[in-house]
mmCIF file of the C-alpha atoms, coordinates in Angstrom:
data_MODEL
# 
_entry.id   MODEL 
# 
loop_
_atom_site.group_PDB 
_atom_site.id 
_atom_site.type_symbol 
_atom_site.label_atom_id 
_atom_site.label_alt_id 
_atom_site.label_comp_id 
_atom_site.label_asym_id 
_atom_site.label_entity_id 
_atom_site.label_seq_id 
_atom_site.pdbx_PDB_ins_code 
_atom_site.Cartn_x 
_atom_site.Cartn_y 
_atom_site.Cartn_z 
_atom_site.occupancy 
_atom_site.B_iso_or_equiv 
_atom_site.pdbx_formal_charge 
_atom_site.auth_seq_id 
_atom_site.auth_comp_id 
_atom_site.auth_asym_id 
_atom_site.auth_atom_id 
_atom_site.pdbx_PDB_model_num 
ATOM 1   C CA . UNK A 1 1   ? 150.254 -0.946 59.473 1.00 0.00 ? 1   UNK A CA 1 
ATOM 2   C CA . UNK A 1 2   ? 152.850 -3.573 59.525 1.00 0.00 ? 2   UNK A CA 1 
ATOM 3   C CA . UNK A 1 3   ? 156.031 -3.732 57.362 1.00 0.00 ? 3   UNK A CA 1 
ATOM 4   C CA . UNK A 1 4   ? 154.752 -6.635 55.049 1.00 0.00 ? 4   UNK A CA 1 
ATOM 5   C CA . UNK A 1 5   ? 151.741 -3.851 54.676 1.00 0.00 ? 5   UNK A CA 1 
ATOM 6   C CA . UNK A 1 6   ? 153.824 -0.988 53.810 1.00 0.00 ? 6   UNK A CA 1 
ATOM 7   C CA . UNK A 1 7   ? 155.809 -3.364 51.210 1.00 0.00 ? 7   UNK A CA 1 
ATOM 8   C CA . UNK A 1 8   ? 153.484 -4.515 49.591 1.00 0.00 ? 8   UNK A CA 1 
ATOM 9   C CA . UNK A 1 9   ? 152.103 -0.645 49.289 1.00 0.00 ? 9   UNK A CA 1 
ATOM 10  C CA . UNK A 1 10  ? 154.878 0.466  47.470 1.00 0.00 ? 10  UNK A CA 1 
ATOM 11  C CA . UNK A 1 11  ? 155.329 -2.820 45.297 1.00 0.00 ? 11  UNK A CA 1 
ATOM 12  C CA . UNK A 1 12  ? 151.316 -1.891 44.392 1.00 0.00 ? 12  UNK A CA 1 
ATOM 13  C CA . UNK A 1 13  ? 152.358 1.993  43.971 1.00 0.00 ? 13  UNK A CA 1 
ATOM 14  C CA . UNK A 1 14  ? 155.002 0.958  42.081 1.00 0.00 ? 14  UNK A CA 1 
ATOM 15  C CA . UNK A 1 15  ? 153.287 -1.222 39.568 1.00 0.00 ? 15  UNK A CA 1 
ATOM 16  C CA . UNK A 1 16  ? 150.618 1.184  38.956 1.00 0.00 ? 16  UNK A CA 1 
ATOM 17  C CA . UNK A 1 17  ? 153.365 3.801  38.143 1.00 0.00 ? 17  UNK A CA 1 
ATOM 18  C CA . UNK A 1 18  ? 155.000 1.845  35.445 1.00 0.00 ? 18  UNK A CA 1 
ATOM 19  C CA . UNK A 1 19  ? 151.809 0.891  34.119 1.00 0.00 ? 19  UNK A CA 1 
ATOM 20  C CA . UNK A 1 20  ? 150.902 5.002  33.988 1.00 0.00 ? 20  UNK A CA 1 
ATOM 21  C CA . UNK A 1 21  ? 153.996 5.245  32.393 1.00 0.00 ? 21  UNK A CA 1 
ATOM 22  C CA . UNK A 1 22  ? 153.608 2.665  30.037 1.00 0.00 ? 22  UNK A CA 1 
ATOM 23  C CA . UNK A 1 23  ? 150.426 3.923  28.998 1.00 0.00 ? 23  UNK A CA 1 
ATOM 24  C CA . UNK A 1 24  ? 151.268 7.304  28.616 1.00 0.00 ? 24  UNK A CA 1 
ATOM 25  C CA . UNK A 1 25  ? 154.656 6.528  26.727 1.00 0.00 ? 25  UNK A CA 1 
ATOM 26  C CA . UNK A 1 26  ? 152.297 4.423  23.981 1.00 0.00 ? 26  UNK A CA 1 
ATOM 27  C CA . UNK A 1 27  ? 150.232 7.776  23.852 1.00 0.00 ? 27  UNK A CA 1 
ATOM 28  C CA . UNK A 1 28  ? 153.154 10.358 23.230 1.00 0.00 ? 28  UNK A CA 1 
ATOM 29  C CA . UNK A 1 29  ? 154.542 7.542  20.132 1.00 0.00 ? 29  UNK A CA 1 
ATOM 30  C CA . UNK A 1 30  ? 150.873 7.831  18.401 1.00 0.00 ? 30  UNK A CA 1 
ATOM 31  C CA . UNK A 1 31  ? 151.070 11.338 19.024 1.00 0.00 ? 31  UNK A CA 1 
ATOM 32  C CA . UNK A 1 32  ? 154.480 11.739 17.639 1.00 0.00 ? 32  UNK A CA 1 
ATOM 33  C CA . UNK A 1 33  ? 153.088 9.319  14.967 1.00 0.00 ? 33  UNK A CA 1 
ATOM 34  C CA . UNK A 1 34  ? 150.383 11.616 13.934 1.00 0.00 ? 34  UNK A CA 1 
ATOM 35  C CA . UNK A 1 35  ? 152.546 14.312 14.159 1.00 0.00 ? 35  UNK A CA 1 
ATOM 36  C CA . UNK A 1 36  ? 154.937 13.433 11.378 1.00 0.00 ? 36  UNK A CA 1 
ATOM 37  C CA . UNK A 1 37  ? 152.526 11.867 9.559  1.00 0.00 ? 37  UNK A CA 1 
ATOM 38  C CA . UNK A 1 38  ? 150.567 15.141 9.037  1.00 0.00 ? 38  UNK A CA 1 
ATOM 39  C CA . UNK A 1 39  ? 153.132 17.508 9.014  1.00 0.00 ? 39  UNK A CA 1 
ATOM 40  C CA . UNK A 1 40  ? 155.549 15.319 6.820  1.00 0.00 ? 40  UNK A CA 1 
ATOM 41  C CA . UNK A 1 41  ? 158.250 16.212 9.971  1.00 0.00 ? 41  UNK A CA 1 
ATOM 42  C CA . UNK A 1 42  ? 161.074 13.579 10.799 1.00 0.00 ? 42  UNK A CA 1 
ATOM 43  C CA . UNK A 1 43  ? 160.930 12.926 14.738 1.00 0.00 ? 43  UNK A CA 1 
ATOM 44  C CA . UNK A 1 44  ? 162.587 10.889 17.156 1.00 0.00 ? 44  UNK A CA 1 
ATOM 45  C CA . UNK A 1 45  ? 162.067 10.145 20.736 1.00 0.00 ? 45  UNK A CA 1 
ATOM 46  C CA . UNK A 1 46  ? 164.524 9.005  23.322 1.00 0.00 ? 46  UNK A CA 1 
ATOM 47  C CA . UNK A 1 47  ? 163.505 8.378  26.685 1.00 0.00 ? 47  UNK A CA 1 
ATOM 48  C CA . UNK A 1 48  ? 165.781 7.790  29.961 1.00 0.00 ? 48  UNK A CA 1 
ATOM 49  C CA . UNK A 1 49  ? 163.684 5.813  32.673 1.00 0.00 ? 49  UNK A CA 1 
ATOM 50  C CA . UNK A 1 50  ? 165.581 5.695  35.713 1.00 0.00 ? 50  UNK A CA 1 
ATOM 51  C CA . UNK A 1 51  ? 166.703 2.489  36.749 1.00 0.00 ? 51  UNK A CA 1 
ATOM 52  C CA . UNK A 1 52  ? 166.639 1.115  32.991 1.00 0.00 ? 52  UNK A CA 1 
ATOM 53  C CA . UNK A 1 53  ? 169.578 0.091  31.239 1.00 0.00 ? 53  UNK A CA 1 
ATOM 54  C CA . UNK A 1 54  ? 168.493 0.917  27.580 1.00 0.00 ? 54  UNK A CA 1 
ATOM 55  C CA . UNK A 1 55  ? 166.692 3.993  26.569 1.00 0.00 ? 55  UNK A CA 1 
ATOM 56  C CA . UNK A 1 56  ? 163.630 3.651  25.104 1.00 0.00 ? 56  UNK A CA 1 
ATOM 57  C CA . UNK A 1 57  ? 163.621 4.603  20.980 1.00 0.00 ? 57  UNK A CA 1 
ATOM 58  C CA . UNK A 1 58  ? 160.626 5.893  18.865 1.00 0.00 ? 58  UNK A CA 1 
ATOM 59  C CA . UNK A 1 59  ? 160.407 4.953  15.884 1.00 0.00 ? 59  UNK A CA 1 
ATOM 60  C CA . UNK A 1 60  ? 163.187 2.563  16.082 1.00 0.00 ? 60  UNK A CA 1 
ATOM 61  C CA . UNK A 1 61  ? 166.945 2.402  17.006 1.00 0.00 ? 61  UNK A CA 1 
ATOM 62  C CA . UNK A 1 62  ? 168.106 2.103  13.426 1.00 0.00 ? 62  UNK A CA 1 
ATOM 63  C CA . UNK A 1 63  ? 166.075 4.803  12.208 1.00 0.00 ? 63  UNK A CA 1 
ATOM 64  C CA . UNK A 1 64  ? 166.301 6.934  14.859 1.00 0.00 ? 64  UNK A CA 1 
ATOM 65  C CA . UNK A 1 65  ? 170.341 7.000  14.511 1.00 0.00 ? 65  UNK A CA 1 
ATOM 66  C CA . UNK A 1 66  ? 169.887 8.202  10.875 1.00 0.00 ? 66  UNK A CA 1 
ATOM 67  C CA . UNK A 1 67  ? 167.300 10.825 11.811 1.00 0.00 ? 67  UNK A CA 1 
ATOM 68  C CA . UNK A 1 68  ? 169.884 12.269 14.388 1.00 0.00 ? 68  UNK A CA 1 
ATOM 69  C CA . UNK A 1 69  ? 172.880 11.667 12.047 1.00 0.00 ? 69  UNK A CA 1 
ATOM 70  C CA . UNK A 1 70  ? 170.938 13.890 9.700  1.00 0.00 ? 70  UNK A CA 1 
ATOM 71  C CA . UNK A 1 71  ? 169.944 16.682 12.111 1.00 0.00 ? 71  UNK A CA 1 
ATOM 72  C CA . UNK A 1 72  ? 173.347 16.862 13.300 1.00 0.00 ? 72  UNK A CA 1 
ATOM 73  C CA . UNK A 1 73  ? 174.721 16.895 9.942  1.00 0.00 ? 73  UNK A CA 1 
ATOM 74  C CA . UNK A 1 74  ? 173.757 20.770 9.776  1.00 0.00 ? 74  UNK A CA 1 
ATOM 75  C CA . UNK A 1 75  ? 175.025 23.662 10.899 1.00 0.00 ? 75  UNK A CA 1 
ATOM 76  C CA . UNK A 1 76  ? 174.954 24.621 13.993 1.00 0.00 ? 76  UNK A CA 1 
ATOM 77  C CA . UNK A 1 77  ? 173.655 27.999 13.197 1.00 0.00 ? 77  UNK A CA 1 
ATOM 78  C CA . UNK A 1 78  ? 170.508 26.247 10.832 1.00 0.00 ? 78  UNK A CA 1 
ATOM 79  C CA . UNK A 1 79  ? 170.045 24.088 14.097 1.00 0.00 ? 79  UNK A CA 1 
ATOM 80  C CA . UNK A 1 80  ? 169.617 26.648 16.371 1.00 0.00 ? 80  UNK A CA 1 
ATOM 81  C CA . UNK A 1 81  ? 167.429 28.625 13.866 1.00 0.00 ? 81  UNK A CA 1 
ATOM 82  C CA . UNK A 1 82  ? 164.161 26.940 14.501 1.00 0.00 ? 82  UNK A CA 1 
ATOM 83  C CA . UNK A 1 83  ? 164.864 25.445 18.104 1.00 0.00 ? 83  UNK A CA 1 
ATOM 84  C CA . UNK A 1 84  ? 162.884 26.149 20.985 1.00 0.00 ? 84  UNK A CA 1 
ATOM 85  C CA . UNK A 1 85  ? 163.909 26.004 24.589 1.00 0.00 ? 85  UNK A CA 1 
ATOM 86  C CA . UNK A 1 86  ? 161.646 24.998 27.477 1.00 0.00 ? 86  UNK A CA 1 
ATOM 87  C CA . UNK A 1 87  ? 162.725 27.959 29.144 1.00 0.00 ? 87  UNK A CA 1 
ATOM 88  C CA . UNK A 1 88  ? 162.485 30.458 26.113 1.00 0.00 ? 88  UNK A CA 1 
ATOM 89  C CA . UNK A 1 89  ? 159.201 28.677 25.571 1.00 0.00 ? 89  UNK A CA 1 
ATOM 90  C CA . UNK A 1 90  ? 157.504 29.658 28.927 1.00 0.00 ? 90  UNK A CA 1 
ATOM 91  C CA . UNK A 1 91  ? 159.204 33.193 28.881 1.00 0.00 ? 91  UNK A CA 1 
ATOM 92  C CA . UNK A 1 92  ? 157.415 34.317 25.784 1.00 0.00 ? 92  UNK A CA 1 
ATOM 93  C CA . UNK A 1 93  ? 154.041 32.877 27.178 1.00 0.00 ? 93  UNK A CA 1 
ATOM 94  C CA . UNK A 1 94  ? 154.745 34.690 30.894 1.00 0.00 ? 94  UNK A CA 1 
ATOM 95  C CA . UNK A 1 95  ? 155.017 38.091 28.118 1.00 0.00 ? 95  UNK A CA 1 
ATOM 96  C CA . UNK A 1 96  ? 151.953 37.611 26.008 1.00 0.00 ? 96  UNK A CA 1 
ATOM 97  C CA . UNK A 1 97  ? 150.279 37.116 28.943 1.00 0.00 ? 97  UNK A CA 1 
ATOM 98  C CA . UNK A 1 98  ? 150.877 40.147 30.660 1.00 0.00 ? 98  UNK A CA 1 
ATOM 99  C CA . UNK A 1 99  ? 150.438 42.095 27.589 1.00 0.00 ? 99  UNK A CA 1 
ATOM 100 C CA . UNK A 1 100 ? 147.456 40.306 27.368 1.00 0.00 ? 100 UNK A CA 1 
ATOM 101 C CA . UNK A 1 101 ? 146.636 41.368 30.838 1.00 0.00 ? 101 UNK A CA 1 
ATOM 102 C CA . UNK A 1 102 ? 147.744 45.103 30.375 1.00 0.00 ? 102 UNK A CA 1 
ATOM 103 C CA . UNK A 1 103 ? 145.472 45.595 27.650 1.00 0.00 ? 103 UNK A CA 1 
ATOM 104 C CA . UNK A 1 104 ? 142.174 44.211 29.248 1.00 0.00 ? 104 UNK A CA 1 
ATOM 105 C CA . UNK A 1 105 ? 142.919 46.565 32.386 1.00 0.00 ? 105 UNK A CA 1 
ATOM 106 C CA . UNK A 1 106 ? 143.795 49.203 29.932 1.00 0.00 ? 106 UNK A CA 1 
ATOM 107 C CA . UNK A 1 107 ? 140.350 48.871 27.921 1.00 0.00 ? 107 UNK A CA 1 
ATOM 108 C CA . UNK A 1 108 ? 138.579 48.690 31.095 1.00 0.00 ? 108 UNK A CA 1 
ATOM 109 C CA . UNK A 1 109 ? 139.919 52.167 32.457 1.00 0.00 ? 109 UNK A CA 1 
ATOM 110 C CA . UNK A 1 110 ? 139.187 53.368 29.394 1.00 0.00 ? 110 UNK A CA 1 
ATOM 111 C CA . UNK A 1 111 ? 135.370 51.834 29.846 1.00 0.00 ? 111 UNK A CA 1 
ATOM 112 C CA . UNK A 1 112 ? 135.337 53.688 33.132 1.00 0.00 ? 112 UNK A CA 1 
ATOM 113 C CA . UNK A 1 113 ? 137.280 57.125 32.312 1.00 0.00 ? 113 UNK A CA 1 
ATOM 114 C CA . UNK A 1 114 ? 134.362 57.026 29.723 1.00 0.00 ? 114 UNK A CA 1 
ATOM 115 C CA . UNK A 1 115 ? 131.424 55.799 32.026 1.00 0.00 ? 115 UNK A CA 1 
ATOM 116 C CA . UNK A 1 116 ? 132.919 58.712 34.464 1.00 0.00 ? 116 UNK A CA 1 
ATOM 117 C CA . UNK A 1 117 ? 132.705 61.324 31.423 1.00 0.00 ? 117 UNK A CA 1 
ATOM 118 C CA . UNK A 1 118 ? 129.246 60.667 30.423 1.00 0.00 ? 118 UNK A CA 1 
ATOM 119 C CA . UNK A 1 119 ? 128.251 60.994 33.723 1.00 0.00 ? 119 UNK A CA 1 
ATOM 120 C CA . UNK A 1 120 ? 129.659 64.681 34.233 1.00 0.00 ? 120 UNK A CA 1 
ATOM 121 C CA . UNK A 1 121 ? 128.266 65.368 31.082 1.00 0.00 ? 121 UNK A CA 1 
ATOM 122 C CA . UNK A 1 122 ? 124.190 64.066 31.848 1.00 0.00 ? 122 UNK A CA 1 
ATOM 123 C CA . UNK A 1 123 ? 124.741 65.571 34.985 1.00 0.00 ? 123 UNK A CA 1 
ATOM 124 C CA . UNK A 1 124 ? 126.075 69.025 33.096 1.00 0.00 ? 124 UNK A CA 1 
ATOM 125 C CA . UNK A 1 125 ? 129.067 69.307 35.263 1.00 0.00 ? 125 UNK A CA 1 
ATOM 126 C CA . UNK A 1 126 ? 130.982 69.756 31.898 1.00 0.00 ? 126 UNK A CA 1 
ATOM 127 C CA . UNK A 1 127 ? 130.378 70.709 28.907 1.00 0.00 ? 127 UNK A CA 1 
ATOM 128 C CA . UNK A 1 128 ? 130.595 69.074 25.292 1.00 0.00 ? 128 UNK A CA 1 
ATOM 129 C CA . UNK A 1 129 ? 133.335 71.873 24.680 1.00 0.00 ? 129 UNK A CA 1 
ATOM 130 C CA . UNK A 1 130 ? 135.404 70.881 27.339 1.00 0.00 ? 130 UNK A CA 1 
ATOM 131 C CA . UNK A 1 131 ? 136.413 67.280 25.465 1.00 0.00 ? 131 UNK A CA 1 
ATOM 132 C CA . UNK A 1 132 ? 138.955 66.487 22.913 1.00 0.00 ? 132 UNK A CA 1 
ATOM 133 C CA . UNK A 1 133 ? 138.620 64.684 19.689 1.00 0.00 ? 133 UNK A CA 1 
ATOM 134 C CA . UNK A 1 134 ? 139.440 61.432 21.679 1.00 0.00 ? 134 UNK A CA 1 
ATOM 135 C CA . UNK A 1 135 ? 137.048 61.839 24.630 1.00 0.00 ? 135 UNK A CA 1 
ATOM 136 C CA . UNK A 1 136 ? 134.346 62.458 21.935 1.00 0.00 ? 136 UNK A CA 1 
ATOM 137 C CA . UNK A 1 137 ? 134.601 59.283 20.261 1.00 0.00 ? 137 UNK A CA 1 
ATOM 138 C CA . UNK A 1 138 ? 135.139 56.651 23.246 1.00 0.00 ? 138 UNK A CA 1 
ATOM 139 C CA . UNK A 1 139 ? 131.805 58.840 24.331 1.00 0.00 ? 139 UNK A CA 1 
ATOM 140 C CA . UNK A 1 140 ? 130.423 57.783 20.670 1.00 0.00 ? 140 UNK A CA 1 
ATOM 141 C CA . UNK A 1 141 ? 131.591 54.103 21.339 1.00 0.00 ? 141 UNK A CA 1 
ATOM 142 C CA . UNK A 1 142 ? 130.846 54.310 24.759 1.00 0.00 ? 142 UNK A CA 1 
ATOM 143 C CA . UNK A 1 143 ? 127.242 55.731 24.098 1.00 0.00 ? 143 UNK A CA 1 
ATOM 144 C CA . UNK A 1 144 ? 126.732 52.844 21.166 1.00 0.00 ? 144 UNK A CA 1 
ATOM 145 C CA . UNK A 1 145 ? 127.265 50.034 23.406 1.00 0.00 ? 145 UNK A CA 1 
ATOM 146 C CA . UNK A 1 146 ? 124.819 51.545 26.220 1.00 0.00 ? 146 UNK A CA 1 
ATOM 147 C CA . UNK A 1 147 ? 122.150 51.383 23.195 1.00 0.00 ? 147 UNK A CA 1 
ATOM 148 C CA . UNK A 1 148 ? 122.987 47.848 22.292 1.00 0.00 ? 148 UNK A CA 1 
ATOM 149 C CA . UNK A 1 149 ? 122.929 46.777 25.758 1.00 0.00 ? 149 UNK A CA 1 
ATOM 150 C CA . UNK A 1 150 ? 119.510 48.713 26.450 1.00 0.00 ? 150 UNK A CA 1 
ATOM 151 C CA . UNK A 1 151 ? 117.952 47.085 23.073 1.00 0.00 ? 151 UNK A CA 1 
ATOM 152 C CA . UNK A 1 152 ? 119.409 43.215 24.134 1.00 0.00 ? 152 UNK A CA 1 
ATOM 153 C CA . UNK A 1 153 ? 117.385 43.798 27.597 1.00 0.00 ? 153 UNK A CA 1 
ATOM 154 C CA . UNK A 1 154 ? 113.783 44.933 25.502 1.00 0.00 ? 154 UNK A CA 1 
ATOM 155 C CA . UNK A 1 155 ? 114.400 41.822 23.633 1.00 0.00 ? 155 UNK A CA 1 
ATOM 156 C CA . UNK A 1 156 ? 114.547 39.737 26.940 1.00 0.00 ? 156 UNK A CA 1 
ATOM 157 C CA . UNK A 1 157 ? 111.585 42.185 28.425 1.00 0.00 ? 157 UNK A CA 1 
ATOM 158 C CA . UNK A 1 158 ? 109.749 41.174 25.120 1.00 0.00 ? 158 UNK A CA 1 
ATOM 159 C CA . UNK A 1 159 ? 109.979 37.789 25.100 1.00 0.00 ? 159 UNK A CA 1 
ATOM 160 C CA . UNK A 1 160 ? 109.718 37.240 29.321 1.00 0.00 ? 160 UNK A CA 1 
ATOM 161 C CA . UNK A 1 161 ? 106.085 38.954 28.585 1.00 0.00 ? 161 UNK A CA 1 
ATOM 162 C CA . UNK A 1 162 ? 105.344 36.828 25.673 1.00 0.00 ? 162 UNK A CA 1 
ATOM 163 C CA . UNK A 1 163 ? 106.672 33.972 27.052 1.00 0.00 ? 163 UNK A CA 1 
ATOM 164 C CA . UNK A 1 164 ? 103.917 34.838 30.485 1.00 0.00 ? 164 UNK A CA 1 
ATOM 165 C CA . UNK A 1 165 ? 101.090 35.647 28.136 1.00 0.00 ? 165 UNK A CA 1 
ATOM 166 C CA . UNK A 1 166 ? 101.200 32.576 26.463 1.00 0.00 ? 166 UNK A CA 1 
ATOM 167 C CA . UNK A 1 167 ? 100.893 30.622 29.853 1.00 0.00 ? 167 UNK A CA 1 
ATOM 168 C CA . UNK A 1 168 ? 98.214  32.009 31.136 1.00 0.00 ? 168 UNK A CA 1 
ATOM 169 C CA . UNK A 1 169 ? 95.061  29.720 31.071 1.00 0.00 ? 169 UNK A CA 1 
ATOM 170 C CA . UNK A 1 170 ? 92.776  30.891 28.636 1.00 0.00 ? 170 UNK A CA 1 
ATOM 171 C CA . UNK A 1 171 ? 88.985  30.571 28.884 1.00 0.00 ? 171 UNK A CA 1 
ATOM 172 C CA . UNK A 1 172 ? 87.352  28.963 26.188 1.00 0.00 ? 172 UNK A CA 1 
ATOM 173 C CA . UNK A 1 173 ? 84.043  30.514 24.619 1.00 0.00 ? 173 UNK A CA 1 
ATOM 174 C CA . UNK A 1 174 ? 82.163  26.525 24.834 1.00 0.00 ? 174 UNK A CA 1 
ATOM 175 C CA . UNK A 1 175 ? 82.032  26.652 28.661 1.00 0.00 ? 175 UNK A CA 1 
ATOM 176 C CA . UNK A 1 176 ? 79.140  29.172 28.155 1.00 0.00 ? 176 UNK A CA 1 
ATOM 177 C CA . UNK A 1 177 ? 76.870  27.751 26.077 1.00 0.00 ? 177 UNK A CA 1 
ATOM 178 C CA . UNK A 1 178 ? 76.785  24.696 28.730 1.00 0.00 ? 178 UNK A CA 1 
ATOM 179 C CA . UNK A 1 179 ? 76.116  26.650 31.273 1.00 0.00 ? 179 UNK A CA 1 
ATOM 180 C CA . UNK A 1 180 ? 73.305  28.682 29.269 1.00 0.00 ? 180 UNK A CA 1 
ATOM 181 C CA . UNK A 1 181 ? 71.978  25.462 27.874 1.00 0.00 ? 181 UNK A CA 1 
ATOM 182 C CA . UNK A 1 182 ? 71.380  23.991 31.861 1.00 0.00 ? 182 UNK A CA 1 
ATOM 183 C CA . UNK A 1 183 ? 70.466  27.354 32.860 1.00 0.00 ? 183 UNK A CA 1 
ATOM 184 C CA . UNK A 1 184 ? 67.309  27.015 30.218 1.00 0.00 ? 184 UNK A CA 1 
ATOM 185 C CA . UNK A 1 185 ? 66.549  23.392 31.091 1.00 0.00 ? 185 UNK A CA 1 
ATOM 186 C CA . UNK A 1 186 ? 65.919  24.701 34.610 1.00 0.00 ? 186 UNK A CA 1 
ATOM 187 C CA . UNK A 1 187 ? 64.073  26.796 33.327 1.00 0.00 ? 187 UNK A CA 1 
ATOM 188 C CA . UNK A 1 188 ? 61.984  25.376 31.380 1.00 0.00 ? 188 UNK A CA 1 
ATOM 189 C CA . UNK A 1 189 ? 60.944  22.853 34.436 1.00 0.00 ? 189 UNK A CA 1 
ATOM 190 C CA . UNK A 1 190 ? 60.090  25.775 36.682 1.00 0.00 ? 190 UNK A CA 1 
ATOM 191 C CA . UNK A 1 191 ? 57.741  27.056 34.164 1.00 0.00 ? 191 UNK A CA 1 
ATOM 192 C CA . UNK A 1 192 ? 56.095  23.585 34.023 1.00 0.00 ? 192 UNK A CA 1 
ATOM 193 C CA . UNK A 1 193 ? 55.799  23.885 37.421 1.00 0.00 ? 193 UNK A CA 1 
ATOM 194 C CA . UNK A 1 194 ? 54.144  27.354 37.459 1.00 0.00 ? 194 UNK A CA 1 
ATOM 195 C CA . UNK A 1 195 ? 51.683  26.413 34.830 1.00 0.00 ? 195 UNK A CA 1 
ATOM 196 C CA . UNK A 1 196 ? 50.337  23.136 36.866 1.00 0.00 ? 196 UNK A CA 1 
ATOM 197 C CA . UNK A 1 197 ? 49.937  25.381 39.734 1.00 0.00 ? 197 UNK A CA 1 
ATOM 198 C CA . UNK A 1 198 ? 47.250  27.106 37.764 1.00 0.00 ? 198 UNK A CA 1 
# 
């Protein structure tokens, strides 16, 4: 590609970017908009695009200067009360996701500690005496949701079979009668027939 190409490829990239941008600072206002509007919250956006001179203000300059005279008017310990860092933000998400995660893998070696104890116990390799209070009632739970499961798949048995029955072509009683009717007409000719022959 030649230079003039490649210029006018970033010229083209370029102009698409600050359109992007333009579009998706005019959807963060309306959402800040909303926002406040709902909420009955004071906000104020500044935004620093590189290569600009002047930020760019939400709502306005005027207003925004007495919103952040206001804010800073506080304490700095009732400012810090409610603020949230990016970084404190994403730390406490990273946790409750883990716990999160430690307590499906928990439940499901629990499923299978109990899947493994039923087992022993159908197969009497242990006996009923052998369990604790605990083991007996994830066997209770355990057992409960084998019976729900069982009765969803009847249902679906059920209604595959109804569902095939009522498919099938069914053979109507008024095909006979035709058939019995044409049956008769023949033979009523063939006794005609017999009785000139004698």
């Amino acid at each position: 590609m030649s230079e003039e190409g490649l210029k006018n490829t970033k010229v083209c990239s370029e102009r698409q970017r600050k359109a992007k941008e333009k579009r998706k600072i005019a959807t963060l206002f309306k959402m800040a908009k909303d926002l406040s509007t709902l909420c009955e919250v004071m906000i104020t956006i500044i935004i620093f695009c590189p290569g600009e001179t002047f930020p760019i203000v939400w709502p306005d300059e005027t207003e925004a200067m007495v919103r952040i005279t206001e804010y800073l008017s506080h304490s700095e310990y009732e400012r810090s009360k409610k603020l949230v860092l990016h970084e404190t933000y994403l730390e406490k998400k990273i946790k409750d996701l883990e716990e999160e995660n430690n307590r499906k893998i928990a439940r499901k070696n629990k499923e299978k500690e109990m899947e493994i104890l039923f087992n022993q116990l159908f197969e009497a390799k242990i006996n009923t005496s052998d369990l604790d209070v605990t083991q007996i009632e994830g066997l209770l739970k355990f057992s409960a949701r084998i019976m729900a499961k069982l009765d969803e798949r009847k249902k679906q048995l059920n209604q595959q079979e109804q569902t095939s029955d009522d498919q099938r072509p069914s053979t109507s009683s008024s095909s006979n009668p035709t058939i019995e009717g044409h049956d008769n007409e023949v033979g009523e000719k063939n006794d005609g027939l017999y009785n000139d022959i004698d």
